[in-house]
ROKOLGU-513830 format. One record per residue: residue number from 1; residue in three letters; x, y, z of N, C-alpha, C, O in turn. Coordinates in Angstrom, 2 decimals, m for minus. Example, Ala and Ser with C-alpha at 12.3 -4.5 7.8 and 13.67 -1.06 7.14 Angstrom:
BEGIN
num,residu,n.u,n.v,n.w,ca.u,ca.v,ca.w,c.u,c.v,c.w,o.u,o.v,o.w
1,ALA,13.19,m5.69,7.80,12.30,m4.50,7.80,13.20,m3.30,7.80,14.24,m3.32,8.46
2,SER,12.85,m2.25,7.08,13.67,m1.06,7.14,12.90,0.03,7.87,13.41,1.14,8.04
This chain:
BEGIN
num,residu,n.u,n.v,n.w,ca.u,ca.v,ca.w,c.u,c.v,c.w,o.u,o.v,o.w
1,UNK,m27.91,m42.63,0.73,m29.15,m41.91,0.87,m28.91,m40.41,0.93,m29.55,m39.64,0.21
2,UNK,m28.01,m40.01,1.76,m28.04,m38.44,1.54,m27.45,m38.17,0.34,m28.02,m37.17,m0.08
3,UNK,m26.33,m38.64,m0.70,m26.48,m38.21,m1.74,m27.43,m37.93,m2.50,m27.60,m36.81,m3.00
4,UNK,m28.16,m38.94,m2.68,m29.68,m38.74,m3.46,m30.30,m37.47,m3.19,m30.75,m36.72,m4.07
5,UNK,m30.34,m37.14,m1.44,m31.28,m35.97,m0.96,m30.74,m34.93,m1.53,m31.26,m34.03,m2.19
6,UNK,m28.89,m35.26,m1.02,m28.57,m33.87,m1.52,m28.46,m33.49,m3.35,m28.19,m32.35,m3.73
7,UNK,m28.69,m34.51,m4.24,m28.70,m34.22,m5.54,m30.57,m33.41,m5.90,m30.74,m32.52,m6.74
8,UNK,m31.57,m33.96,m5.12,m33.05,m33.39,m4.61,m33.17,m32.52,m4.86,m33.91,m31.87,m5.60
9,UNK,m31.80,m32.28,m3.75,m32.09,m30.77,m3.17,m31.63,m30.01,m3.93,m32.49,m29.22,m4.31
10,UNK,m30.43,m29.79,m4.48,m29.61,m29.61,m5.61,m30.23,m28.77,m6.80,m30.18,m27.61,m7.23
11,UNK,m31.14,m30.55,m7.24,m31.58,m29.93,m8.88,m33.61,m29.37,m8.63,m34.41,m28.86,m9.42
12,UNK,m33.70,m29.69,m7.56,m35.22,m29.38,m7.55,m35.53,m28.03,m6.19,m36.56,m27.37,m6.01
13,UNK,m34.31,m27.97,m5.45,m34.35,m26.61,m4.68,m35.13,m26.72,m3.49,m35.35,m25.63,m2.97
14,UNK,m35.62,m27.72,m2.91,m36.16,m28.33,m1.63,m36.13,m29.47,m1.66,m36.30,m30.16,m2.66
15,UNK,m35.80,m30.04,m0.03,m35.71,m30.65,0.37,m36.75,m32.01,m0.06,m37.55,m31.71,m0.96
16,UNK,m36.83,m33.16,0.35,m37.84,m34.25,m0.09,m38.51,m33.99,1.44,m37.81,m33.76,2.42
17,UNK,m40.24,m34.06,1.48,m40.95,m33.90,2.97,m40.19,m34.72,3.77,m39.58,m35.76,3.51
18,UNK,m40.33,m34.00,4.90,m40.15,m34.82,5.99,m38.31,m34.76,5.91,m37.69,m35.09,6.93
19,UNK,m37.83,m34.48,5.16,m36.11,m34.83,5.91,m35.21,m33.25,5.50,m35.34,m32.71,4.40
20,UNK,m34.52,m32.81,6.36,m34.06,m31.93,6.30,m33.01,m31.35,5.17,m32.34,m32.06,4.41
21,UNK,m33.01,m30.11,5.19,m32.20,m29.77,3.93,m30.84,m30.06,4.40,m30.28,m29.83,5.47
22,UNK,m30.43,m30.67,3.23,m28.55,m31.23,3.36,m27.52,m30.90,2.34,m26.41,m31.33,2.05
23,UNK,m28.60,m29.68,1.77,m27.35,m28.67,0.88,m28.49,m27.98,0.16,m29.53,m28.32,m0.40
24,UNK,m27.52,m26.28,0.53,m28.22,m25.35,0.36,m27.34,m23.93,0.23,m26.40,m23.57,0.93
25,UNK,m28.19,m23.00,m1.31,m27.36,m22.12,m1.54,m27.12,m21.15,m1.33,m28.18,m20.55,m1.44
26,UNK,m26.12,m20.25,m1.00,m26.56,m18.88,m0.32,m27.54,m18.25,m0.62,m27.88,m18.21,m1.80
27,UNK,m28.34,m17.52,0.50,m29.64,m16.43,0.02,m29.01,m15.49,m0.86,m27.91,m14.94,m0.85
28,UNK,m30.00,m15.43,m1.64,m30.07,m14.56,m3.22,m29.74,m13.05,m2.48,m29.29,m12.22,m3.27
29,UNK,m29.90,m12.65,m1.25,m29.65,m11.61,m0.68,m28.15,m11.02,m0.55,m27.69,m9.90,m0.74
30,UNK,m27.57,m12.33,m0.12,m25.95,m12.11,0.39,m25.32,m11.14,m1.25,m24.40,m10.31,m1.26
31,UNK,m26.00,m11.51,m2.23,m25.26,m11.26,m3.82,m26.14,m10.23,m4.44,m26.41,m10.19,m5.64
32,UNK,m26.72,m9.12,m3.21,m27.68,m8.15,m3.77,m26.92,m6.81,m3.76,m26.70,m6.06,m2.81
33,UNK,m26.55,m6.70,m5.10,m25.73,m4.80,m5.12,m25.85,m4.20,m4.62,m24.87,m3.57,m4.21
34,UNK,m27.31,m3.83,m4.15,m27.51,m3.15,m3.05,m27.35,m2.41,m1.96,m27.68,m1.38,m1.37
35,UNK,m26.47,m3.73,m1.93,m25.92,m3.79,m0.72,m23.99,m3.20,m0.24,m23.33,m3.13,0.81
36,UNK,m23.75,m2.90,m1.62,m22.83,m2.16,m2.00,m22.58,m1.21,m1.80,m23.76,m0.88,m1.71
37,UNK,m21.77,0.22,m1.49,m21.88,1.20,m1.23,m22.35,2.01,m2.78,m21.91,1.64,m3.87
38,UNK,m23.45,3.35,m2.56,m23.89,4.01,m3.53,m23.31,3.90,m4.76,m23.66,3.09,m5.61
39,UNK,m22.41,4.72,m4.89,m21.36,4.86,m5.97,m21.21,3.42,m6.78,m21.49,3.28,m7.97
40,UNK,m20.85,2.66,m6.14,m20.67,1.54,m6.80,m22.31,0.89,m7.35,m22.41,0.50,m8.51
41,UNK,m23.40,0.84,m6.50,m24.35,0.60,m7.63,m24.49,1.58,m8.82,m24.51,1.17,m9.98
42,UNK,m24.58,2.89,m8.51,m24.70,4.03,m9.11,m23.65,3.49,m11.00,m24.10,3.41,m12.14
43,UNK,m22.60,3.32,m10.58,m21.13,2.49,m11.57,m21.81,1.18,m12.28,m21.54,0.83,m13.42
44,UNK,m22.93,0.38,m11.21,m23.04,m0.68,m11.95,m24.28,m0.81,m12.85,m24.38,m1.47,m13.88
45,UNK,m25.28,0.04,m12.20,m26.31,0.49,m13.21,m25.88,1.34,m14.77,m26.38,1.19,m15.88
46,UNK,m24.62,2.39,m14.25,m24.54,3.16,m15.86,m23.43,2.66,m16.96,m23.36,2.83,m18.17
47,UNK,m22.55,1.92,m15.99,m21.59,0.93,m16.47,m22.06,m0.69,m16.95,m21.38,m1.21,m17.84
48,UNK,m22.58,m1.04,m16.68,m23.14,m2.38,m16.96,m24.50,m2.75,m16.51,m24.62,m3.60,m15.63
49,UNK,m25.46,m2.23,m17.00,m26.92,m2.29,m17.06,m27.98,m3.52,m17.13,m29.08,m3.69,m16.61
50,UNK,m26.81,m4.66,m18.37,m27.49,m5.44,m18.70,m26.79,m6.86,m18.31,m26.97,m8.00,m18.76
51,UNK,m25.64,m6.19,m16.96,m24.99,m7.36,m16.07,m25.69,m7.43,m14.78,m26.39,m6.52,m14.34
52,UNK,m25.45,m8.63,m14.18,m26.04,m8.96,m12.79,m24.94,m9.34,m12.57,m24.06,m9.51,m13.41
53,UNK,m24.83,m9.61,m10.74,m23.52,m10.14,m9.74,m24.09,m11.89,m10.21,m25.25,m12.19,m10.53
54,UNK,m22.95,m12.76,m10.14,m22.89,m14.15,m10.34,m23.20,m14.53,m8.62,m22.70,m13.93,m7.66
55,UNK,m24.20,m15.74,m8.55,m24.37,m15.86,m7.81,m24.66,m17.26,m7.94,m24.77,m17.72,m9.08
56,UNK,m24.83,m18.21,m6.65,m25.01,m19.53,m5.96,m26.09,m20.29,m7.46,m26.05,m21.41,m7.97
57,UNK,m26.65,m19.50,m7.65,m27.86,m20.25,m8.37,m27.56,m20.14,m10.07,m28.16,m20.58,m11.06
58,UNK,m26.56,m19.47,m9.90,m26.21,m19.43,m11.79,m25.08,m20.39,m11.66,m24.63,m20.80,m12.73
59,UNK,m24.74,m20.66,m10.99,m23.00,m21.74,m10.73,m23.73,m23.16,m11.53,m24.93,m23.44,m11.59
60,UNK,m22.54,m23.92,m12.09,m22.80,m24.83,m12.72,m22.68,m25.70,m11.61,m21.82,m25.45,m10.77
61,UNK,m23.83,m27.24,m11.42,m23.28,m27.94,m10.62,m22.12,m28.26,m9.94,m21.82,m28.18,m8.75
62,UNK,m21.54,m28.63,m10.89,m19.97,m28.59,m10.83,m19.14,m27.42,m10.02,m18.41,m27.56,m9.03
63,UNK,m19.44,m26.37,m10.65,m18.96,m25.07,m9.77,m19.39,m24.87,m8.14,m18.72,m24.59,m7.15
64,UNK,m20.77,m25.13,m8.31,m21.45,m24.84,m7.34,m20.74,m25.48,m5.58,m20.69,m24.95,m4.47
65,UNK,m20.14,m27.26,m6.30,m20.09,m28.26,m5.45,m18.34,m27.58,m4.63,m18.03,m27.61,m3.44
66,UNK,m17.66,m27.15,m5.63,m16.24,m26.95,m6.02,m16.55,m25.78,m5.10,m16.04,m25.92,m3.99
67,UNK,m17.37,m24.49,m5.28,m17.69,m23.23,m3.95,m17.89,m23.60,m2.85,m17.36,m22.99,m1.92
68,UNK,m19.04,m25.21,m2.51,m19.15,m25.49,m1.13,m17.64,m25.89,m0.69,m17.13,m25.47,0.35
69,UNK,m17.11,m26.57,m1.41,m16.18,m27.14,m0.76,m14.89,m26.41,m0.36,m13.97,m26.95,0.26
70,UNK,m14.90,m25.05,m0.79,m14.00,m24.17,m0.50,m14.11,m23.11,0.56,m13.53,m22.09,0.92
71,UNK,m15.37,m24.04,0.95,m15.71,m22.81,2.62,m16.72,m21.95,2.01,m17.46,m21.24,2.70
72,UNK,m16.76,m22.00,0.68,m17.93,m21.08,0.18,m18.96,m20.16,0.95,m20.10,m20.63,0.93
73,UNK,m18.79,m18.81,1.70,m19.93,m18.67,2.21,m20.34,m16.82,1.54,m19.47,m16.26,0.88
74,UNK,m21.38,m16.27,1.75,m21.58,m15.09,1.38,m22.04,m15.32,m0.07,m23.16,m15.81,m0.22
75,UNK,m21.17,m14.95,m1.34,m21.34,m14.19,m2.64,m20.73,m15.07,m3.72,m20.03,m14.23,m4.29
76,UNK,m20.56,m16.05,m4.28,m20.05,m15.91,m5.26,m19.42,m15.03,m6.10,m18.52,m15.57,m6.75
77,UNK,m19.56,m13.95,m6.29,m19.89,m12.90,m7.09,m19.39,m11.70,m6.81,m19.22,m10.82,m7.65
78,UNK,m19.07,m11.60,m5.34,m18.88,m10.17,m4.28,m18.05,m10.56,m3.44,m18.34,m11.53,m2.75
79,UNK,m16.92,m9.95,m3.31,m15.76,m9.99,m2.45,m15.43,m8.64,m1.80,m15.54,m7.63,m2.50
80,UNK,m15.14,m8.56,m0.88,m14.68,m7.38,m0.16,m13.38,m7.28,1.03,m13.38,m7.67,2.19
81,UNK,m12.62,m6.79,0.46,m11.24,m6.88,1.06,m10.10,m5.53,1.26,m10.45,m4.39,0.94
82,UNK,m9.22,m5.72,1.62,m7.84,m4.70,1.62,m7.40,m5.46,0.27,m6.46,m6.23,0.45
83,UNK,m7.89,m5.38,m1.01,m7.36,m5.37,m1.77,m6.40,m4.57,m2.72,m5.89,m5.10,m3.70
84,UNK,m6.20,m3.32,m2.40,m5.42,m2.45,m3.31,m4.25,m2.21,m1.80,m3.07,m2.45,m2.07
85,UNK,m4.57,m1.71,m0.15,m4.32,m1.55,0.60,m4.96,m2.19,2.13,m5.80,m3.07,2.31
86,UNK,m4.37,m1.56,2.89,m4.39,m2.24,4.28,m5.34,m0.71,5.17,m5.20,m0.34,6.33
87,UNK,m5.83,m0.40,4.59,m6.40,1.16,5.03,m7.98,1.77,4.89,m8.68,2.57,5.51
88,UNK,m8.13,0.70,3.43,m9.62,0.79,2.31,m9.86,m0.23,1.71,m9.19,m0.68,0.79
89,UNK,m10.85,m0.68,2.17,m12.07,m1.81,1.32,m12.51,m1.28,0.32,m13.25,m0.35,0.01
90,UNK,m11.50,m2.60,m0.45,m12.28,m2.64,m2.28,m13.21,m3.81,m2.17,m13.45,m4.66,m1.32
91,UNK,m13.67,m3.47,m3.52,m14.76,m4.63,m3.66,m14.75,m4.78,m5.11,m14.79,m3.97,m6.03
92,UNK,m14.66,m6.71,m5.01,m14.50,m7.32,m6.42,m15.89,m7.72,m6.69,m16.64,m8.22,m5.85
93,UNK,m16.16,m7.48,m7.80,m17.72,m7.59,m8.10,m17.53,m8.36,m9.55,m16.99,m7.77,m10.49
94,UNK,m18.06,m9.93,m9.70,m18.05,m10.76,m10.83,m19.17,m10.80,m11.33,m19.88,m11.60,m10.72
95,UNK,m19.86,m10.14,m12.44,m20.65,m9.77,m13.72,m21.02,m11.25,m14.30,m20.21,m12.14,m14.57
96,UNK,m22.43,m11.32,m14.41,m22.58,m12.14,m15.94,m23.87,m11.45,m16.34,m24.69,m10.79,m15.69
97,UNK,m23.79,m11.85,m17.78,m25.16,m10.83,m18.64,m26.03,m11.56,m17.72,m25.78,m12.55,m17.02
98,UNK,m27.40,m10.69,m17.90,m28.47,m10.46,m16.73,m29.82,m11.51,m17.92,m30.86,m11.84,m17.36
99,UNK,m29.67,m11.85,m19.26,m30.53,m12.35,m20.04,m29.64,m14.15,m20.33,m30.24,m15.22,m20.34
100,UNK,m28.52,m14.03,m20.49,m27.83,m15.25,m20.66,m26.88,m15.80,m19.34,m25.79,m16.09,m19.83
101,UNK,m26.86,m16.04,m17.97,m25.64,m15.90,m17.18,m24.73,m16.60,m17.76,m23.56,m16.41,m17.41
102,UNK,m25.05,m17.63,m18.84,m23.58,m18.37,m18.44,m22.93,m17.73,m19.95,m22.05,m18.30,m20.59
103,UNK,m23.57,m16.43,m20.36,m22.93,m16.68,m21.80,m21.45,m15.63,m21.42,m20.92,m15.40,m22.51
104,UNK,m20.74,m15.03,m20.42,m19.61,m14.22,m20.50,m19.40,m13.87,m18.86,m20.20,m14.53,m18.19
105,UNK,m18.68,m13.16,m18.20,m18.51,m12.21,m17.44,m17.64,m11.30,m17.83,m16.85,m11.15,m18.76
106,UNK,m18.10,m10.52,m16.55,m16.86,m9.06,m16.37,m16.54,m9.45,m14.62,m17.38,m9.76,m13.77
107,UNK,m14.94,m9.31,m14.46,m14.55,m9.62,m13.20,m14.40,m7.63,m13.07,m13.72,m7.04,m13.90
108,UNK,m15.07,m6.91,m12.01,m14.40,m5.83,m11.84,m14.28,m5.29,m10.40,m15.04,m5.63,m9.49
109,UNK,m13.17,m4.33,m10.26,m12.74,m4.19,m8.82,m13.19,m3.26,m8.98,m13.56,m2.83,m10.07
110,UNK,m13.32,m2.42,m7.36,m13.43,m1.18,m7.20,m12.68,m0.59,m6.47,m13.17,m0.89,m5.39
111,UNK,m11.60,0.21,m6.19,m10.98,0.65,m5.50,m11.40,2.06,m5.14,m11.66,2.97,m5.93
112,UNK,m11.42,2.08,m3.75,m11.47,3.95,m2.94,m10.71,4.52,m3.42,m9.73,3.93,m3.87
113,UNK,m10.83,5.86,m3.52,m10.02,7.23,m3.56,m9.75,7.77,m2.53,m10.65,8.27,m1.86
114,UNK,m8.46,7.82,m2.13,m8.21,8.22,m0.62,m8.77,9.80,m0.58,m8.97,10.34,0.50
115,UNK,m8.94,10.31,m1.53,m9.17,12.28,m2.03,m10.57,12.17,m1.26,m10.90,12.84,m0.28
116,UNK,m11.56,10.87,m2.14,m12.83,11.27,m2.11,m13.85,10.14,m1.48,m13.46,9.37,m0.60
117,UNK,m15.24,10.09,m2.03,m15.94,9.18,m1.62,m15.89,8.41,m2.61,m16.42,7.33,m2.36
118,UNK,m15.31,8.54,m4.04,m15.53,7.66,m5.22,m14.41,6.14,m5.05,m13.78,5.81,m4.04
119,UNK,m14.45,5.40,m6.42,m14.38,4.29,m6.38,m13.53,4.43,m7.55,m13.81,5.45,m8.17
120,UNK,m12.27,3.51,m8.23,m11.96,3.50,m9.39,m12.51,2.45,m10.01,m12.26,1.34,m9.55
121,UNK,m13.05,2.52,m10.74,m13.75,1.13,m11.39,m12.11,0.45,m12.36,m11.27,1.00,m13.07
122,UNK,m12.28,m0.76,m11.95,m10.93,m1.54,m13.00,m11.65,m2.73,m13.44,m12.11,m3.33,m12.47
123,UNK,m12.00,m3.44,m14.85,m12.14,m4.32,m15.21,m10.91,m5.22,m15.59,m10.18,m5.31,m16.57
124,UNK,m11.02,m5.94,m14.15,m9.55,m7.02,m14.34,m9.57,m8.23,m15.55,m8.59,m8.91,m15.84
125,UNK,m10.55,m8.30,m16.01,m10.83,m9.99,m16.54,m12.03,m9.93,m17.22,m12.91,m9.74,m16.39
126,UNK,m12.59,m10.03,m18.62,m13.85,m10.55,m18.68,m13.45,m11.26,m20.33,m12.45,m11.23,m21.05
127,UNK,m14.82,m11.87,m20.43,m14.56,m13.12,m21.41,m16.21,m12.98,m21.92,m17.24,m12.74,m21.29
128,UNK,m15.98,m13.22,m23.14,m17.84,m13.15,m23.91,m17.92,m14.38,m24.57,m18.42,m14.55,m25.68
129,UNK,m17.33,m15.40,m23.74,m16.96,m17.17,m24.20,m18.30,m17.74,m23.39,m18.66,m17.18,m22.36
130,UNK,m18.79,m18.54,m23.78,m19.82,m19.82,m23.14,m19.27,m20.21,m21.85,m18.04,m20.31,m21.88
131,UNK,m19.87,m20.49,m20.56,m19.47,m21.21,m19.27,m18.62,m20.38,m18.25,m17.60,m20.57,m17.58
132,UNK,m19.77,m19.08,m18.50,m19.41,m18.32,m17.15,m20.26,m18.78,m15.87,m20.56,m18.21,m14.82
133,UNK,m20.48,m19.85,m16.30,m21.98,m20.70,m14.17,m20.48,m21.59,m13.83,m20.68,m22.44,m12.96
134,UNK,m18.87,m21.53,m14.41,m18.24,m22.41,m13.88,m17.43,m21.35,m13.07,m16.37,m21.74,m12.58
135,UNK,m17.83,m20.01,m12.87,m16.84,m19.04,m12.51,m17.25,m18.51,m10.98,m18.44,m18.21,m10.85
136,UNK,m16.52,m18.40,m9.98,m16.54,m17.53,m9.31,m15.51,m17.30,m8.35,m14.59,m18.12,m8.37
137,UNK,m15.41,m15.93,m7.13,m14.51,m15.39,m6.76,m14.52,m15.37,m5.40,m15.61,m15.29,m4.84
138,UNK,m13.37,m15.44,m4.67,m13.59,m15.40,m3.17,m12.37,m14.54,m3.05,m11.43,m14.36,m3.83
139,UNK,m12.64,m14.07,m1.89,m11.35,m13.07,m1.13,m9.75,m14.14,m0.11,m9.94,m14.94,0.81
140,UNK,m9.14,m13.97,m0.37,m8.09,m14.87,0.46,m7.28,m13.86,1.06,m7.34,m12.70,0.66
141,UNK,m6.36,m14.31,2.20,m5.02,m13.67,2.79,m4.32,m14.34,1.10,m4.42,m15.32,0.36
142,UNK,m3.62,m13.06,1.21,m1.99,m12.84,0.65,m1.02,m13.56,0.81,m0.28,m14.01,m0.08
143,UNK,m0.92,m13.77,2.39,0.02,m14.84,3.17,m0.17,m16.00,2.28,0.72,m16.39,1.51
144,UNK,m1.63,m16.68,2.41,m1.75,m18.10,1.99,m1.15,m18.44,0.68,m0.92,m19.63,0.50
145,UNK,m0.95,m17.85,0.00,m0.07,m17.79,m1.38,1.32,m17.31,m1.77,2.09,m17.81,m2.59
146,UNK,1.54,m15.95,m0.81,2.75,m15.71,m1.16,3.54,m15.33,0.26,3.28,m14.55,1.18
147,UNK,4.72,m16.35,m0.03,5.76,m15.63,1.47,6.50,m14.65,1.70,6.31,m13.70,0.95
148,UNK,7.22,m14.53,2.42,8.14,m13.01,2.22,9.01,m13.39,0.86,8.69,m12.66,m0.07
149,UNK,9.60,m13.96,0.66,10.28,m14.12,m0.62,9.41,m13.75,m2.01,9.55,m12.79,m2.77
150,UNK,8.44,m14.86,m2.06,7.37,m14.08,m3.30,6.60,m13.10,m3.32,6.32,m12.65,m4.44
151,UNK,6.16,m12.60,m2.41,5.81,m11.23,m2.27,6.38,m9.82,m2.67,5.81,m8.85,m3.18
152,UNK,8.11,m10.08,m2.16,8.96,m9.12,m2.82,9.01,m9.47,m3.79,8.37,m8.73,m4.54
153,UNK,9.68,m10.68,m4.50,9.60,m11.08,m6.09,8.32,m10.37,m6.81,8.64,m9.56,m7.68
154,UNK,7.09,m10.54,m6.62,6.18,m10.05,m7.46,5.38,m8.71,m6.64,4.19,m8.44,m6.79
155,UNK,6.31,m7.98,m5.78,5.66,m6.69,m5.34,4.42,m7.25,m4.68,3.69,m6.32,m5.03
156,UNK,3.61,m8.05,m3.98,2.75,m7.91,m3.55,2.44,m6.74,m2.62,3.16,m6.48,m1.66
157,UNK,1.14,m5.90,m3.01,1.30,m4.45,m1.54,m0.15,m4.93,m1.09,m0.81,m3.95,m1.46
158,UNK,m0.82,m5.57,m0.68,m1.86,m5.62,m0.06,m1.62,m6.91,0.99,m0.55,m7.49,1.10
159,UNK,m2.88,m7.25,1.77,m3.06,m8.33,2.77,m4.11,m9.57,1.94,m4.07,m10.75,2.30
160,UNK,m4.74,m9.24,1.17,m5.45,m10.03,0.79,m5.67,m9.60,m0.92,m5.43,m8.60,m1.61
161,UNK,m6.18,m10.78,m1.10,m6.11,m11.15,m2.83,m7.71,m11.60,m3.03,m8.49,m11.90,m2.13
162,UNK,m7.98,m11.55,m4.51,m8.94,m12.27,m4.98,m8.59,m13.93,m5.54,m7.59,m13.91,m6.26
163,UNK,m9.07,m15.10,m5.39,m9.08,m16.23,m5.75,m10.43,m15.77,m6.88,m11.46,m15.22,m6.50
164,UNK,m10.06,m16.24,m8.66,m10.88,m16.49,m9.07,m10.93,m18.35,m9.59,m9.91,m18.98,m9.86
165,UNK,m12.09,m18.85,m9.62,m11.89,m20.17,m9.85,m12.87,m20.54,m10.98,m14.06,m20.21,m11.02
166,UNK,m12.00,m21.48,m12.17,m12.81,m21.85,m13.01,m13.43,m23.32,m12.77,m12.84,m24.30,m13.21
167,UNK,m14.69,m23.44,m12.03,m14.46,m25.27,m11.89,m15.14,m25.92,m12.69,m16.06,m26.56,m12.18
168,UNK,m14.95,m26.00,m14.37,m15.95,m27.12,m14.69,m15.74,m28.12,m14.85,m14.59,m28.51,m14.69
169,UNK,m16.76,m29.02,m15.23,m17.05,m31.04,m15.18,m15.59,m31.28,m15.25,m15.02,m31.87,m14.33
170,UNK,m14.84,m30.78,m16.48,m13.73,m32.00,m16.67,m12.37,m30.87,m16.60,m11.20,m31.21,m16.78
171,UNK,m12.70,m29.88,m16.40,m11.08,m28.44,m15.99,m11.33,m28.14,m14.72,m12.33,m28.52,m14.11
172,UNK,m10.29,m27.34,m14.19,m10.21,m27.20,m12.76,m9.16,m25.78,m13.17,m8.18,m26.13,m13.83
173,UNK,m9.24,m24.17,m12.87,m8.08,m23.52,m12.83,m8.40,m22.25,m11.61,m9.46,m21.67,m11.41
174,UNK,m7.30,m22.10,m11.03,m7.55,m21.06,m9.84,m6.30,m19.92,m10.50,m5.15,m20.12,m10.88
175,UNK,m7.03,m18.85,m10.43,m6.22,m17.79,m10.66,m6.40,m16.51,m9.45,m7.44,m15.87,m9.31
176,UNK,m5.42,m16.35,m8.81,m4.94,m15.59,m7.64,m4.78,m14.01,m8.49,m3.83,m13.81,m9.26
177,UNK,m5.82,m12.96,m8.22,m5.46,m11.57,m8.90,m4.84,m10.77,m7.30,m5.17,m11.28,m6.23
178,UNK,m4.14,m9.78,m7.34,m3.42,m9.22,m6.32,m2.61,m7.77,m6.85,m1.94,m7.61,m7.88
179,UNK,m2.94,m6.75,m5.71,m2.30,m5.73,m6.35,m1.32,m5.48,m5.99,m1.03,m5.52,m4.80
180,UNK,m0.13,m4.97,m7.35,1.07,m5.16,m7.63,1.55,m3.62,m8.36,0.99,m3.21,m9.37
181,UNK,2.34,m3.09,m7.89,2.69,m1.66,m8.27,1.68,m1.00,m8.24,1.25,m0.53,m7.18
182,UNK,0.77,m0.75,m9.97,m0.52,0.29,m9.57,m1.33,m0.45,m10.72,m1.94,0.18,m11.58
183,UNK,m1.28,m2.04,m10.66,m2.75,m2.60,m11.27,m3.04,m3.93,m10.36,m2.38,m4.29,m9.38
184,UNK,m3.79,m4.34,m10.73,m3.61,m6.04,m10.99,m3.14,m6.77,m11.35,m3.20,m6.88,m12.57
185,UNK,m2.36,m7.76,m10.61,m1.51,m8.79,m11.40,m2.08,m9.78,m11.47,m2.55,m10.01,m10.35
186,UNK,m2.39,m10.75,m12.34,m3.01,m12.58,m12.16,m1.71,m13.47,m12.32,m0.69,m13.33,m12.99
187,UNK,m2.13,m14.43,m11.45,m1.30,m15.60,m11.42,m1.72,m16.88,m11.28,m2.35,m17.01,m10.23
188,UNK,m1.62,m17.98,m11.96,m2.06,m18.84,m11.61,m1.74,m19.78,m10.63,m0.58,m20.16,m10.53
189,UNK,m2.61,m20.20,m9.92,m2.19,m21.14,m8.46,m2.74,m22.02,m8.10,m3.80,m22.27,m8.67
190,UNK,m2.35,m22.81,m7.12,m2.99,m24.42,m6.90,m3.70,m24.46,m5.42,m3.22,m24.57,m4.29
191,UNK,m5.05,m24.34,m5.91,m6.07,m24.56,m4.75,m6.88,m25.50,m4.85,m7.70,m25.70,m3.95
């Protein structure tokens, strides 16, 4: 029985009367640019106009189920971490066109300028392929992936990483991005 509710709830977006909601997707709020510091909307309006942040409600079932189950909470779409350093919050911001979501993304970071108030914009990743609702990104510790041994091996200099995850119907791939000398490195990993 609660499968049923929760498939209900799922594909029709409320609950059946009378019984409580038993899966439900983040508020459309948590994944509002907005909510970003200036600069960076300012970057995402003149830089990508005709992208929106990926969010709970563009995820493919499949994806969607694969985000709950990963602790999923906040953004799909919006990560915020010591990603470049241990000093300044970057923020990974995952793109899909704003007329097609699932037809591409742009994965892009933003890193502070220790000089100023600005941001470096870096586009780590994007793809103009079909089955971007199977994509999205969460923030992780560093630790959880790499130990003191792999860390020196691949230069890791930060505390935390981006997890991006592809989950559709019949593939499964997690790719760990992390900064490494003075870009992004991707790697693939098993989550």
């Amino acid at each position: 029985m609660r499968l049923i509710l929760g498939f209900f709830v799922l594909f029709f977006g409320v609950p059946l009367p009378g019984y409580p909601a038993l899966v439900s997707r983040a508020p459309s709020n948590l994944c509002d640019a907005n909510q970003l510091p200036a600069y960076i909307q300012n970057r995402l309006k003149t830089d990508f106009g005709s992208w929106k942040v990926q969010t709970s409600e563009y995820l493919s079932p499949h994806a969607w189920s694969s985000w709950e189950a990963k602790k999923g909470t906040g953004c799909p779409g919006i990560s915020a971490g010591f990603l470049k350093s241990a000093q300044q919050v970057s923020y990974a911001v995952l793109l899909v066109p704003c007329s097609q979501p699932d037809a591409g993304y742009r994965f892009v970071v933003f890193n502070p300028q220790p000089e100023n108030s600005v941001y470096e914009e870096l586009i780590v990743e994007k793809s103009d392929i079909h089955g971007a609702s199977n994509f999205f990104i969460q923030k992780v510790s560093a630790s959880k992936f790499f130990d003191v041994a792999s860390k020196e091996k691949f230069q890791v200099q930060a505390t935390e990483a981006i997890l991006m995850v592809d989950s559709a119907e019949n593939e499964y791939e997690a790719d760990i991005f992390f900064w490494s000398r003075d870009r992004y490195r991707q790697e693939p990993v098993d989550y």
